[in-house]
Backbone as a printed PyTorch tensor [residue, N CA C, xyz], in Angstrom:
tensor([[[  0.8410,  -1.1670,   0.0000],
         [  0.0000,   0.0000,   0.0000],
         [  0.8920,   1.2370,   0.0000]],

        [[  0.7120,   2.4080,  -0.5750],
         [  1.4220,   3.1660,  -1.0400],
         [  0.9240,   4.4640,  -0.3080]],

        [[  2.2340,   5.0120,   0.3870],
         [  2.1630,   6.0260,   1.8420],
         [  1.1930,   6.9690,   1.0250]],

        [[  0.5410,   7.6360,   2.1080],
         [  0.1600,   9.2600,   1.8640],
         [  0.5990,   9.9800,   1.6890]],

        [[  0.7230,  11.0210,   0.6320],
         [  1.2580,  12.3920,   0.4470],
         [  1.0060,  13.2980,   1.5750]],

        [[  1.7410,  14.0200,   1.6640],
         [  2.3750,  15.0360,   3.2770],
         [  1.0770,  15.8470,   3.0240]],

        [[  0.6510,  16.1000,   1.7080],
         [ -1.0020,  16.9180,   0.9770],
         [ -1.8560,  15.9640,   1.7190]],

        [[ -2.1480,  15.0760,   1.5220],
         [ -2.8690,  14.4390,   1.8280],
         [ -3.2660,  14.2960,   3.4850]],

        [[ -2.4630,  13.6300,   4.1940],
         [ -2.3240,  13.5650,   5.6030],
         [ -2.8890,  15.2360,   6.2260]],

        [[ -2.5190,  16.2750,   5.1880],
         [ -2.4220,  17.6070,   6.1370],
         [ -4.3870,  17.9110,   5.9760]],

        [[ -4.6130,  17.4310,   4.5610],
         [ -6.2340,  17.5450,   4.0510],
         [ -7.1000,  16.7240,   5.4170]],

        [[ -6.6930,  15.3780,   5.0990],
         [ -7.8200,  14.7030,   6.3250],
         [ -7.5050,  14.8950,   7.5680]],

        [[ -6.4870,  15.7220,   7.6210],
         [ -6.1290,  16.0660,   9.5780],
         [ -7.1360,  17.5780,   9.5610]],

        [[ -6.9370,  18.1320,   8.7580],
         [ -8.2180,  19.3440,   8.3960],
         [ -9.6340,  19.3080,   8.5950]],

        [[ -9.8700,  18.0070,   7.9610],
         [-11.1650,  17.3130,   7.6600],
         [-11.6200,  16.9690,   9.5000]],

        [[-10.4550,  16.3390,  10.1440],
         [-10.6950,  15.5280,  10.8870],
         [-10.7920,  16.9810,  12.3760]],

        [[ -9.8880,  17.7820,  12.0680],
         [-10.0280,  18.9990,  13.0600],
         [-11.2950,  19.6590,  13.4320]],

        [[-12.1630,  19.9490,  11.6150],
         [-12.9450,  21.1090,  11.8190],
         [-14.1320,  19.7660,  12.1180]],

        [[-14.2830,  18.4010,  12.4790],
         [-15.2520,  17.5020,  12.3190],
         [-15.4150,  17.6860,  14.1320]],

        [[-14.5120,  17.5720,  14.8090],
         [-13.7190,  17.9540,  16.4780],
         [-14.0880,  18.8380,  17.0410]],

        [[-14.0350,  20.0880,  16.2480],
         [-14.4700,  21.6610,  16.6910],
         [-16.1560,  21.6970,  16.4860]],

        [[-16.7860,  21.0710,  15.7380],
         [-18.2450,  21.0920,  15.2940],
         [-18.7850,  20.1070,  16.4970]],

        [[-18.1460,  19.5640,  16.9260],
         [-18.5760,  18.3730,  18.2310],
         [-18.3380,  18.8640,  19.3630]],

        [[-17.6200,  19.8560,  19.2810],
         [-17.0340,  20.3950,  20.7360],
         [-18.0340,  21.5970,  21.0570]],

        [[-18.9880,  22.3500,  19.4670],
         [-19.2360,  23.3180,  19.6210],
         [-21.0370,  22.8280,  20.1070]],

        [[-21.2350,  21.5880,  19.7600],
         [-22.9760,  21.3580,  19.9010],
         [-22.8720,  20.3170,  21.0500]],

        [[-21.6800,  19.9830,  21.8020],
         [-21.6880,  19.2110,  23.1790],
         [-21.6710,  20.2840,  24.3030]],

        [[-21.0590,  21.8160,  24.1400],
         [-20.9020,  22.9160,  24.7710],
         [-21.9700,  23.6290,  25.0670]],

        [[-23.0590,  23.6440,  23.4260],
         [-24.7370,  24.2270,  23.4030],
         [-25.3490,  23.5700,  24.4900]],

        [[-25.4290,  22.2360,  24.6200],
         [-26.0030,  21.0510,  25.3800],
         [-25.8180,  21.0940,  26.8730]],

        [[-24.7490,  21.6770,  27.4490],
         [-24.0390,  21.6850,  28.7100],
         [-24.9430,  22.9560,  29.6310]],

        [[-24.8950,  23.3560,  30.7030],
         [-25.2590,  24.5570,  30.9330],
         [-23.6900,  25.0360,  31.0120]],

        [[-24.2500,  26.6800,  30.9390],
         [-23.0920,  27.4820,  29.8930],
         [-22.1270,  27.7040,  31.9420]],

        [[-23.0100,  27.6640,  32.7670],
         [-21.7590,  28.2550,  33.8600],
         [-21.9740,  27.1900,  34.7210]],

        [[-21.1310,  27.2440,  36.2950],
         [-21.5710,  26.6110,  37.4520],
         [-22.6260,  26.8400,  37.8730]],

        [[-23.3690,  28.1850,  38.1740],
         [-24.6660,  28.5490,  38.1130],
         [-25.5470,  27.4010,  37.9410]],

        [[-25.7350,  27.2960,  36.7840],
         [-26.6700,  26.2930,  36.3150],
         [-26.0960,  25.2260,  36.9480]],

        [[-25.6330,  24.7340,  37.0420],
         [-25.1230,  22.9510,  37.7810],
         [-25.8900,  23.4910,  39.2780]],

        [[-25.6590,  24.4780,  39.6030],
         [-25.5310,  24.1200,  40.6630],
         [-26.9710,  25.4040,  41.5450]],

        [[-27.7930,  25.5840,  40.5160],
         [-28.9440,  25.9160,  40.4170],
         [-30.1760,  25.7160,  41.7230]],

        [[-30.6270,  26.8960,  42.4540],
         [-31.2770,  26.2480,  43.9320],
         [-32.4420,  27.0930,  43.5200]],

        [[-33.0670,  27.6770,  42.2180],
         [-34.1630,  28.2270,  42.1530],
         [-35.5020,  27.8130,  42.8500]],

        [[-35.7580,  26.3010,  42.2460],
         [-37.0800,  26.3070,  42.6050],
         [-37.4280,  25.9590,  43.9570]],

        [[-35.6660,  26.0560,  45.3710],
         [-36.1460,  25.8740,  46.3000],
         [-36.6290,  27.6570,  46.7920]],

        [[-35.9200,  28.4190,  46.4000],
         [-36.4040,  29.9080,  46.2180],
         [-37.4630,  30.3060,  46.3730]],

        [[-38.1410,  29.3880,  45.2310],
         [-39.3950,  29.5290,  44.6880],
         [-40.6600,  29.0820,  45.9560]],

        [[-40.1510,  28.3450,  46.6280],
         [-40.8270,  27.5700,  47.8130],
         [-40.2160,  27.7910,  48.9300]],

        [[-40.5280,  28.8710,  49.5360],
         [-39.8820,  29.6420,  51.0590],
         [-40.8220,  28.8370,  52.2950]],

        [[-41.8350,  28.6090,  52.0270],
         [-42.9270,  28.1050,  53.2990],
         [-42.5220,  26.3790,  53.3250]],

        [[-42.2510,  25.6880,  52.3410],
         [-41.8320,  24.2730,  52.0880],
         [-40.2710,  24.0520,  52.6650]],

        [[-39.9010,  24.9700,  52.7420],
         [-37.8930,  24.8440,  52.9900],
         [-38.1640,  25.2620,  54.8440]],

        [[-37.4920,  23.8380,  55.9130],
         [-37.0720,  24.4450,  56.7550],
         [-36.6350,  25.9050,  57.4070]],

        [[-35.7320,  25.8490,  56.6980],
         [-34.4300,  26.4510,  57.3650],
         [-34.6970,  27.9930,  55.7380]],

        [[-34.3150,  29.4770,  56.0310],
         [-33.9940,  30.0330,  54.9090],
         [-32.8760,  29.6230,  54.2430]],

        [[-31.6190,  29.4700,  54.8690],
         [-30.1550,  29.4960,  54.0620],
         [-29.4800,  27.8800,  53.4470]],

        [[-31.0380,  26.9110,  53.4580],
         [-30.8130,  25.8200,  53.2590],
         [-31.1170,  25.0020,  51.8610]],

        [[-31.0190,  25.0950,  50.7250],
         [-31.5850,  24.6930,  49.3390],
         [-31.2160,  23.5570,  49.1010]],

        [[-32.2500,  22.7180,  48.2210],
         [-31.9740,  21.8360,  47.3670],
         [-31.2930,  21.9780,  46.0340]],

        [[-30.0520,  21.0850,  45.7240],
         [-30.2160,  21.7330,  43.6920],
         [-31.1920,  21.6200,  43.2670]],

        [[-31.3380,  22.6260,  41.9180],
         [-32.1070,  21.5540,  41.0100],
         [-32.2640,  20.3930,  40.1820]],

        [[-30.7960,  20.3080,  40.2480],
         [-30.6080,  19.2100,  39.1700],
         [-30.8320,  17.3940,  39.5760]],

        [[-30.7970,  17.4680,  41.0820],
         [-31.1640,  16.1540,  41.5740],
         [-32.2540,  16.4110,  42.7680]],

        [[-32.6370,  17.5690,  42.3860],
         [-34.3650,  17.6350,  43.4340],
         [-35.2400,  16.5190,  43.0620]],

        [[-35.6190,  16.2940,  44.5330],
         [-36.6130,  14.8350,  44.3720],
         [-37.6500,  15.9430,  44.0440]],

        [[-38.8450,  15.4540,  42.9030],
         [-40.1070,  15.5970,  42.5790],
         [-41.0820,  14.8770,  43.0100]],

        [[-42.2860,  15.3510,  43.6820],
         [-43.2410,  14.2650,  43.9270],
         [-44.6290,  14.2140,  43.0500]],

        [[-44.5660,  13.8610,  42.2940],
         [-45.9410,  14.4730,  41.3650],
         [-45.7100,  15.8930,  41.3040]],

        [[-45.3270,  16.2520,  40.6320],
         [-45.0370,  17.7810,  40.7660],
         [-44.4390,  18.5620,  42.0720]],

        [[-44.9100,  18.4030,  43.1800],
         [-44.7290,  18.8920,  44.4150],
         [-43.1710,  19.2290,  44.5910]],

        [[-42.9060,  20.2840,  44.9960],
         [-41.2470,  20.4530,  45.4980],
         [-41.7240,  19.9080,  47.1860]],

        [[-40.0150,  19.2880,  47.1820],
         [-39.1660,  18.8690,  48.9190],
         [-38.4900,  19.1360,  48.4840]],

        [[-37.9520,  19.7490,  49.9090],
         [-36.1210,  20.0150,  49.8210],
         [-36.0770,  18.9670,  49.9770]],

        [[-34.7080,  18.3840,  49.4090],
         [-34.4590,  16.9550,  48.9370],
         [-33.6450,  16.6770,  47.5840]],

        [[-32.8390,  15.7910,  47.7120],
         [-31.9420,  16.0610,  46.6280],
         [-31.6270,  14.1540,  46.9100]],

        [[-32.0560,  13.3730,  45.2840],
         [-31.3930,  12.1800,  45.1180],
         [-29.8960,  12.1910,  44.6190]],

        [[-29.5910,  10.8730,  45.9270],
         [-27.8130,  11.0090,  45.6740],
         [-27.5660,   9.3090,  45.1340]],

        [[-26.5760,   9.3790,  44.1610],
         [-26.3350,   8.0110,  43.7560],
         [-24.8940,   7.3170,  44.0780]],

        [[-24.5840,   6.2950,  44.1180],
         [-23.0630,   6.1960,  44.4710],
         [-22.4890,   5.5410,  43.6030]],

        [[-23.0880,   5.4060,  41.8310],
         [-22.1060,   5.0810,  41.0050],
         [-22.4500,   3.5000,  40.8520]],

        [[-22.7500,   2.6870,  41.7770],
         [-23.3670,   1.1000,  41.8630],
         [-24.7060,   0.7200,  41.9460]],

        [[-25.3040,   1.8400,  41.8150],
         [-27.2260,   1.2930,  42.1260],
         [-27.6100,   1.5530,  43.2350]],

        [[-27.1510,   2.0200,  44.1890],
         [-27.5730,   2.7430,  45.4800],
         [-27.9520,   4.0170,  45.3660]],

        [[-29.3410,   4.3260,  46.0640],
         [-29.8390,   5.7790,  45.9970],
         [-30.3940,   5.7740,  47.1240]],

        [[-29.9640,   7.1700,  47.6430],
         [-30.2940,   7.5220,  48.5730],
         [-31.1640,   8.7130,  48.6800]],

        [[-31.8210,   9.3720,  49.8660],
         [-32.7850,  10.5080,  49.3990],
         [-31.9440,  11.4290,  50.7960]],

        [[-31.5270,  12.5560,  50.6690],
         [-30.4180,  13.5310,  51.6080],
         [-32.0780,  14.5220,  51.8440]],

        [[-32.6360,  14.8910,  52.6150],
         [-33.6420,  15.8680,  53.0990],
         [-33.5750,  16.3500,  54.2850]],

        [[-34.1570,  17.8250,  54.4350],
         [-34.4820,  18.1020,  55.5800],
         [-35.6410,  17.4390,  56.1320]],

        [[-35.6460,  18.2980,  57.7130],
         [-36.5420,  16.9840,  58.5700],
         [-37.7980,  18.0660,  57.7120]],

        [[-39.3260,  17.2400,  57.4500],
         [-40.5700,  17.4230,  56.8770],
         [-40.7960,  18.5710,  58.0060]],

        [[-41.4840,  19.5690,  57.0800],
         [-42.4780,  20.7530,  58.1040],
         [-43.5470,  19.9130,  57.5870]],

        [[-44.3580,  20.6430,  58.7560],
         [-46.0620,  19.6240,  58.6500],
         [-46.5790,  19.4910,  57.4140]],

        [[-46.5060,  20.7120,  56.7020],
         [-46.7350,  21.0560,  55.1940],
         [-46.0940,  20.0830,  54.4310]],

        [[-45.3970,  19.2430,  54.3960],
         [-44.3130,  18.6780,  53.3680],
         [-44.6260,  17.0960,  53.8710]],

        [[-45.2700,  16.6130,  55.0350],
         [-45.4100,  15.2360,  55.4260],
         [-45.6310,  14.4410,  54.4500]],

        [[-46.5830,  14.7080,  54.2640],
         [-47.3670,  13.6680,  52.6740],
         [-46.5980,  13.7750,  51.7910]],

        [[-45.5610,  14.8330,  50.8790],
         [-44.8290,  14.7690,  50.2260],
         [-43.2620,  14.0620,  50.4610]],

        [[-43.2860,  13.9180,  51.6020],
         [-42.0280,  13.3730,  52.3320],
         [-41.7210,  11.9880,  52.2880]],

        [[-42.9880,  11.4310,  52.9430],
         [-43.4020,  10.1580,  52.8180],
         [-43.6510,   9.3380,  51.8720]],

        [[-44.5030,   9.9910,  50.2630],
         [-44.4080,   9.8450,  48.9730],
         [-42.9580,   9.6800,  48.5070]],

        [[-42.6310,  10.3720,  48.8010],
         [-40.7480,  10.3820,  48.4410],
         [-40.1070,   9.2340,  48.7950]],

        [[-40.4200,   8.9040,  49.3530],
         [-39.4980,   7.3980,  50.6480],
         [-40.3390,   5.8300,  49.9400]],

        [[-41.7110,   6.0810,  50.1180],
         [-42.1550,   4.8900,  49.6530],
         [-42.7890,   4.6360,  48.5580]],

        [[-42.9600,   5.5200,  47.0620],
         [-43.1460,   5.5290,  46.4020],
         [-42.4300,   5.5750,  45.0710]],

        [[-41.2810,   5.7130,  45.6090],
         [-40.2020,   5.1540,  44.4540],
         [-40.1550,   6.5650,  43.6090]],

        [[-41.0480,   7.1110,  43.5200],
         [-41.0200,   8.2870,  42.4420],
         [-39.9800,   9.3840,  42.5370]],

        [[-39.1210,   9.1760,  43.7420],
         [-37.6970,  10.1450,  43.9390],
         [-36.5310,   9.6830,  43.0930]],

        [[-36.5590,   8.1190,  43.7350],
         [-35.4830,   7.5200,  43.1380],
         [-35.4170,   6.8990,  42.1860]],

        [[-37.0370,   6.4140,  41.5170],
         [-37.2970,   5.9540,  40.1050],
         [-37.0880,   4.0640,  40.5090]],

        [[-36.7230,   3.9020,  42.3360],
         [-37.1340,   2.3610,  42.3650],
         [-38.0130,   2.1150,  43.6020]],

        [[-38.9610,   1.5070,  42.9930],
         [-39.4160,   1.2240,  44.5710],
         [-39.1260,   0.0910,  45.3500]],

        [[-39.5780,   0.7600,  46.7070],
         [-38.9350,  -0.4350,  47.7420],
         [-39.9640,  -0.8030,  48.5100]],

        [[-39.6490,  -2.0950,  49.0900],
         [-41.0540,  -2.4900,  50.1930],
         [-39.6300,  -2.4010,  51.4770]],

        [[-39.1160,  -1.7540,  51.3000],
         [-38.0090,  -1.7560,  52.7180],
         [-37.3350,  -0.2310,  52.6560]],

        [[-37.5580,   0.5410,  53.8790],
         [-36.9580,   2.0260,  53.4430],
         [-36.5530,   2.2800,  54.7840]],

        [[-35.1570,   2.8600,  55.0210],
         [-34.3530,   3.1610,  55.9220],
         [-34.3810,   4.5040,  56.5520]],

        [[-34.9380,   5.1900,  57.4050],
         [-35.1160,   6.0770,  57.2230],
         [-34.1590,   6.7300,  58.9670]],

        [[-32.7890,   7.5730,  58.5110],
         [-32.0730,   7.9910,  59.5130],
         [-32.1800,   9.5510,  59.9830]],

        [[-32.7820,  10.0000,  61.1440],
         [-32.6350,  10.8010,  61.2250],
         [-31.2410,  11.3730,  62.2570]],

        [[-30.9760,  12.8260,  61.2550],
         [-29.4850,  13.6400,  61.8100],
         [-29.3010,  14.1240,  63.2710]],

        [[-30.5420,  14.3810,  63.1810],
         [-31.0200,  15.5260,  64.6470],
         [-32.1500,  15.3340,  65.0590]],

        [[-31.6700,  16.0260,  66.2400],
         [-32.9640,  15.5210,  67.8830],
         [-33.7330,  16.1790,  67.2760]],

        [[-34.6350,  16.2720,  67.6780],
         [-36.3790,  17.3560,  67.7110],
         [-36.0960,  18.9540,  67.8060]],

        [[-35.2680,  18.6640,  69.2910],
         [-35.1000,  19.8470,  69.6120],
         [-33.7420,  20.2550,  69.8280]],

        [[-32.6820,  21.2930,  69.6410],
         [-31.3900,  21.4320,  70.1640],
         [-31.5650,  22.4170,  70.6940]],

        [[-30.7360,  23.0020,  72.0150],
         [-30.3570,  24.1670,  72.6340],
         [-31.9090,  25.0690,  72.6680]],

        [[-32.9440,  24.3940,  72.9530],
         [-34.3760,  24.8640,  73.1810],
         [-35.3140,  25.1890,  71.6740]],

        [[-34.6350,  25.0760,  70.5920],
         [-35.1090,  25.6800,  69.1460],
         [-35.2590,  24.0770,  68.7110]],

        [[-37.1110,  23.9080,  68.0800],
         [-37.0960,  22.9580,  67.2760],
         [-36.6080,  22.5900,  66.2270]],

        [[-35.8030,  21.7540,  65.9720],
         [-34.9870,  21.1920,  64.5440],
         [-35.9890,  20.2430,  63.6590]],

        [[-36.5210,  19.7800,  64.3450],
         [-37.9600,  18.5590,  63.0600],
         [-39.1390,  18.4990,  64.0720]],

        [[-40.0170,  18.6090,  63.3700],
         [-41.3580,  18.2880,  63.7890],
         [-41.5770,  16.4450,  63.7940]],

        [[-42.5000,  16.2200,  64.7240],
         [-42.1320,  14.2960,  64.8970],
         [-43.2620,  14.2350,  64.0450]],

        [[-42.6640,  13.3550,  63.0820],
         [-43.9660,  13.3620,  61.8370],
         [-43.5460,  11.1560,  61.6590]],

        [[-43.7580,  10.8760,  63.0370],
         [-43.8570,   9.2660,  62.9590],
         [-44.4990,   9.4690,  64.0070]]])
């Protein structure tokens, strides 16, 4: 088989550059353009009476949905098929959505007839309620 001309090699490395730059330019459209967006806490914003705590957000990008409904709440995965659901403790307002979340699979997209449910914090610390007892 008879080498390539130095013309040649320089044509399909051309070919093969501007094919690179056209892939780089509609995988970049596709991306969100800053950290901002990754890391996006609008629609807990959007829901001030549903959020514990003020200075506390969910992303958006792994906010559990419940039928529409916002929880703060954010599904976490570990790369092997484990999902977990990271939330604040439920205000009274958020029970039914809380609980939907845990045993209805619709957070994590599996359902379970077995759900673990750990809580971080007491009820109460240093006299200020931290979770309402919603068991």
């Amino acid at each position: 088989m008879p080498r390539p001309s130095p013309q040649k090699i320089t044509r399909v490395y051309n070919v093969l550059a501007e094919r690179e730059y056209a892939r780089q330019q509609a995988s970049q459209a596709a991306r969100p353009s800053t950290q901002q967006a990754f890391y996006s806490v609008r629609n807990s914003v959007q829901h001030p009476r549903d959020n514990r705590y003020r200075n506390i957000y969910a992303y958006d990008r792994t906010a559990v949905k419940v039928n529409g409904k916002y929880l703060n709440a954010n599904v976490i995965t570990d790369g092997k098929g484990g999902v977990w659901i990271a939330a604040q403790a439920p205000t009274p307002s958020t029970f039914d959505t809380f609980f939907q979340a845990l045993y209805s699979g619709s957070a994590t997209g599996k359902n379970s007839k077995h759900v673990i449910l750990v809580q971080l914090t007491g009820f109460q610390e240093s006299g200020m309620l931290k979770a309402h007892p919603y068991l």
